[in-house]
C-alpha positions as CSV (number, residue, x, y, z in Angstrom):
1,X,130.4,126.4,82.9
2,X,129.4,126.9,86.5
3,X,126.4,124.4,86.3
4,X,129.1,122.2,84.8
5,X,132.0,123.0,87.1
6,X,129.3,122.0,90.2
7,X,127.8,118.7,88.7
8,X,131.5,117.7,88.2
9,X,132.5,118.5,91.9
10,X,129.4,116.4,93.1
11,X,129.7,113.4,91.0
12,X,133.3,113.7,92.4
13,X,132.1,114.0,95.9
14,X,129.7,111.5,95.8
15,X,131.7,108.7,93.7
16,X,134.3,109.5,96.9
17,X,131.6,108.2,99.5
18,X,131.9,105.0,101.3
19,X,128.1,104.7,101.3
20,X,128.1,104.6,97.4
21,X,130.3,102.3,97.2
22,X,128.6,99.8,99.8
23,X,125.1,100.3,98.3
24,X,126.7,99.4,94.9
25,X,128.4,96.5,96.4
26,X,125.2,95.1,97.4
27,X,123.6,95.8,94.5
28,X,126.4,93.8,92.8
29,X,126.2,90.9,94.9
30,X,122.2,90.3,94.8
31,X,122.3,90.5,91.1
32,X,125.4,87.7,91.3
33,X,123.1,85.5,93.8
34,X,120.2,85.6,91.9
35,X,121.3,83.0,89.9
36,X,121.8,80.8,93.2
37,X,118.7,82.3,94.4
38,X,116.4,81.2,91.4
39,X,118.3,77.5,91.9
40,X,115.8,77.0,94.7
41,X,112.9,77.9,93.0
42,X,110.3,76.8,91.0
43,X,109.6,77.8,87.4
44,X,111.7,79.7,84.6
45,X,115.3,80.3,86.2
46,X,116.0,82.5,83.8
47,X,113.1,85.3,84.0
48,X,114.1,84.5,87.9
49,X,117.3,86.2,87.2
50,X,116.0,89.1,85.2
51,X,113.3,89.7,87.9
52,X,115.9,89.5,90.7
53,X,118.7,91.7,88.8
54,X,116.1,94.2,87.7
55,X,114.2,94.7,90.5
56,X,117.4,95.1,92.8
57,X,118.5,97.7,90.4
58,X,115.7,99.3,91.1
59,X,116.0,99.1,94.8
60,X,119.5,100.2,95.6
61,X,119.3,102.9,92.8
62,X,116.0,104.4,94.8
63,X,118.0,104.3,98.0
64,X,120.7,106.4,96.5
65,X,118.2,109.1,94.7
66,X,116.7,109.5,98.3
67,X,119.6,109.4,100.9
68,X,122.4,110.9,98.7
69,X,120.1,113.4,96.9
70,X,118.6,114.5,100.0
71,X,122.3,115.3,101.4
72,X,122.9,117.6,98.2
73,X,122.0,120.7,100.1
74,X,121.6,120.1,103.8
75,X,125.4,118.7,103.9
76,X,126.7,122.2,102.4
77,X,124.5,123.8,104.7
78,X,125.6,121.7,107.8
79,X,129.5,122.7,106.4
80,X,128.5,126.1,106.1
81,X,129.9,125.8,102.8
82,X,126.7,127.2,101.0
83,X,127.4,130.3,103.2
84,X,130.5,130.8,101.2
85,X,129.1,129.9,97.7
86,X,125.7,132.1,97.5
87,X,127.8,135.1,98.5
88,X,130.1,134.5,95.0
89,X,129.1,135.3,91.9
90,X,127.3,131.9,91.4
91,X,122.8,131.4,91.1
92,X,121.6,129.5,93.6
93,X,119.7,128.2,90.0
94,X,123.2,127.1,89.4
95,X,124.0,125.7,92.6
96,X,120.9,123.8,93.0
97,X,121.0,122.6,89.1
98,X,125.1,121.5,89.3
99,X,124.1,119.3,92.3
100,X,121.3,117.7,90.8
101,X,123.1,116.9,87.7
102,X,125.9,116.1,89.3
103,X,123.8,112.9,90.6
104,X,122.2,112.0,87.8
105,X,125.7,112.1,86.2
106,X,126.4,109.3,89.2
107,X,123.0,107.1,89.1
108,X,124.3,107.1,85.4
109,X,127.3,105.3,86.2
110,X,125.7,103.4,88.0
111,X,123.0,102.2,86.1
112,X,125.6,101.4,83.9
113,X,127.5,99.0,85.9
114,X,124.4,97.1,87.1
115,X,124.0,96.5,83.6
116,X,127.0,95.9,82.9
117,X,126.8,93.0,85.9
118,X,123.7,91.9,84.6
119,X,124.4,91.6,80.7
120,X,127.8,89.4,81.9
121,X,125.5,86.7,84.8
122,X,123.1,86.2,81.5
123,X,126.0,85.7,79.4
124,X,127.3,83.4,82.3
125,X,124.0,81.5,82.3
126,X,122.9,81.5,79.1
127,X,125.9,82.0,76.9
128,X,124.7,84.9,74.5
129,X,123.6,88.5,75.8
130,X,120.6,90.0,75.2
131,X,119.5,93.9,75.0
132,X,115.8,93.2,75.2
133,X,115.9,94.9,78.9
134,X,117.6,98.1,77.8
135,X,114.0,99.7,78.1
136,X,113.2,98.8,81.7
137,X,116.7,100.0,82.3
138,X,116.3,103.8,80.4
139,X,112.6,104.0,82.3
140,X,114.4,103.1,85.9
141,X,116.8,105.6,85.3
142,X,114.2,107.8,84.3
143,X,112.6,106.9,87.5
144,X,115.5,107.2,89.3
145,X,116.1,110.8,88.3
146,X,112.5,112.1,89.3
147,X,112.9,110.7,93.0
148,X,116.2,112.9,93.3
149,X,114.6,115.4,92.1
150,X,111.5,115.0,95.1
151,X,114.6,114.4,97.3
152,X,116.2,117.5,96.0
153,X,113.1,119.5,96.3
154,X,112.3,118.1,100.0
155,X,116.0,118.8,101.1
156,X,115.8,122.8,100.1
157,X,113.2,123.7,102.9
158,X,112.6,119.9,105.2
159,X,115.2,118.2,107.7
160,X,117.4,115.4,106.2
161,X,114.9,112.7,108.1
162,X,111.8,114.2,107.3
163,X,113.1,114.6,103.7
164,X,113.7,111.2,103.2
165,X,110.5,109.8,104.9
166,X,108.2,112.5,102.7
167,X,110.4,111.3,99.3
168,X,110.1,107.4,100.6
169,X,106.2,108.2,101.0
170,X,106.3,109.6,97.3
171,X,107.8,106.4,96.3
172,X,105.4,104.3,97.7
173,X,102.3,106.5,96.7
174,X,104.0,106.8,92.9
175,X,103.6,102.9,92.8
176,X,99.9,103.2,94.1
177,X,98.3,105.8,91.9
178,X,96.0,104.1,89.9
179,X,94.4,102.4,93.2
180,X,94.3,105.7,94.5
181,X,91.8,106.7,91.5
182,X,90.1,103.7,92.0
183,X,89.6,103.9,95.5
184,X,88.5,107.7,94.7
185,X,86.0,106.5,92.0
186,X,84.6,104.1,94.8
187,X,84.6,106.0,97.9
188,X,81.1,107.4,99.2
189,X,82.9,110.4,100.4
190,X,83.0,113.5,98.1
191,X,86.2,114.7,100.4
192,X,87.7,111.8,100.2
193,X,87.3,111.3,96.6
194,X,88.7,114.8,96.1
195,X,91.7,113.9,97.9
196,X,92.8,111.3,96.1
197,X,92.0,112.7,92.6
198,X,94.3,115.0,93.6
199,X,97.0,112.9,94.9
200,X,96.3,111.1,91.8
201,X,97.2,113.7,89.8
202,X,99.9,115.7,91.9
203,X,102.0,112.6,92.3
204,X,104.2,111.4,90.1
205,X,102.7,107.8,88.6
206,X,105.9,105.8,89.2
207,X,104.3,102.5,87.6
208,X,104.8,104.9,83.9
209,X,108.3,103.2,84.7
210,X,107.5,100.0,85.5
211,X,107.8,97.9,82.4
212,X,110.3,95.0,84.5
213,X,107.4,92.2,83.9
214,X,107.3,93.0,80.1
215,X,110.8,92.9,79.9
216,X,110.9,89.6,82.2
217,X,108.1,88.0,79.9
218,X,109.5,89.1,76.4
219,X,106.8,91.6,75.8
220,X,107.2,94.2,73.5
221,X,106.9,97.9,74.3
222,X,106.1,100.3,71.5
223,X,108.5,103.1,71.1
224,X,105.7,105.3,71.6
225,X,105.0,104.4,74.9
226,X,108.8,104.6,75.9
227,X,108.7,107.6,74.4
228,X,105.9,109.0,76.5
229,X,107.4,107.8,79.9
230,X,111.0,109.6,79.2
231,X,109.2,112.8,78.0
232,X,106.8,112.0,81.1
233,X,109.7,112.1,83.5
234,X,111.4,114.8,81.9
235,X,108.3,116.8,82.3
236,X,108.3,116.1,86.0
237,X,112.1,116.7,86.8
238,X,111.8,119.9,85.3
239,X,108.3,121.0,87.4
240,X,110.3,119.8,90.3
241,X,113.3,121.3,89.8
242,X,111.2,124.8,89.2
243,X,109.9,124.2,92.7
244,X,113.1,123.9,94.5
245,X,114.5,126.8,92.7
246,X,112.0,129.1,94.1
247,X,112.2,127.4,97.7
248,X,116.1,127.6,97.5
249,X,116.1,131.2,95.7
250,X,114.0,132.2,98.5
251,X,115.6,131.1,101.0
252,X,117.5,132.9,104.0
253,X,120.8,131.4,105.1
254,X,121.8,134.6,107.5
């Protein structure tokens, strides 16, 4: 009930902010334009539109994760507020878990009213609606979910800036692991090899998500594989939430 009670009070506190609200706006409006947008373009208007509307779902969603998620803690410590709430009968496990549920409960909605936007511009342009983008949607959420938990995990022990420039670096590096074992595999340097292996492996592999083209180009995706990606992500939510935990459990707020 106090896990629940929390994620409540944050999806609250977050639907509440002006900065939501813009980001979703935008959102909104470059999924409405791409239909103008792919007007001026050459080639198939409508995967234009899915690209567009995906891949700013993607976008704005990943901006959210980062600068909302890494405010989850540092704006109750800035308040003073978490002063008040570790010294009440409430686990800083629950603290820390309420918040980050509380934001998934909020990239939820709003996954849901980007799709919601999208499904009606294709039913705009085409006439009929189509569902065969539901799985790029579930594995950007899915995606969505492990950056705020980096974000979560960088905001229980980093600055608000540096948090968000090491979970930005993590998004860019998640996009770019298979180049980094390729570049290790080529490399003449046994150190350098090393170090990427291990970045390789340590870092999320973002691109698991990353099934917009298939979806754009009518390419099936076996349930197997989706299933992989979601239990993938799941896998690394929980490993990351772990982390933060210990960092926030061990924390000293005196």
């Amino acid at each position: 009930m106090k896990v629940y009670a929390i994620a409540v009070n944050t999806f609250k506190e977050v639907i509440r902010d002006k900065i939501f609200y813009t980001l979703v706006f935008f959102a909104v409006l470059l999924v409405g334009a791409s239909v103008a947008m792919s007007s001026l373009s050459v080639g198939d208007r409508l995967k234009i539109i899915e690209d567009l509307a995906l891949g700013s779902m993607n976008i704005f969603g990943v901006i959210i994760a980062i600068f909302v998620g890494i405010g989850l803690v540092d704006k109750e410590i800035q308040k003073k507020t978490v002063y008040t709430i570790v010294s009440k009968p409430i686990n800083r496990y629950e603290f820390l878990l309420g918040k980050y549920l509380g934001l998934c409960l909020t990239l939820a909605v709003y996954i849901l009213v980007m799709t919601a936007v999208f499904m009606a511009v294709l039913f705009l342009y085409t006439g009929s609606i189509h569902l065969w983008f539901m799985n790029a949607v579930l594995l950007t959420y899915m995606e969505l979910i492990v950056i705020t938990a980096t974000a979560l995990l960088f905001s229980t022990f980093s600055t608000p800036t540096l948090s968000a420039a090491y979970t930005m670096a993590v998004f860019v590096i998640g996009h770019l692991t298979s180049d980094l074992k390729g570049l290790g595999d080529k490399t003449g340097s046994m150190i350098k090899k090393v170090v990427l292996e291990f970045l390789y492996y340590f870092l999320p592999n973002l691109d698991n998500f990353n099934i917009r083209s298939e979806a754009v180009h009518g390419v099936a995706v076996s349930w197997g594989y989706i299933a992989f990606a979601v239990s993938y992500g799941l896998l690394y939510v929980a490993i990351l939430i772990a982390a933060s935990v210990i960092i926030f459990q061990n924390r000293d707020f005196k």
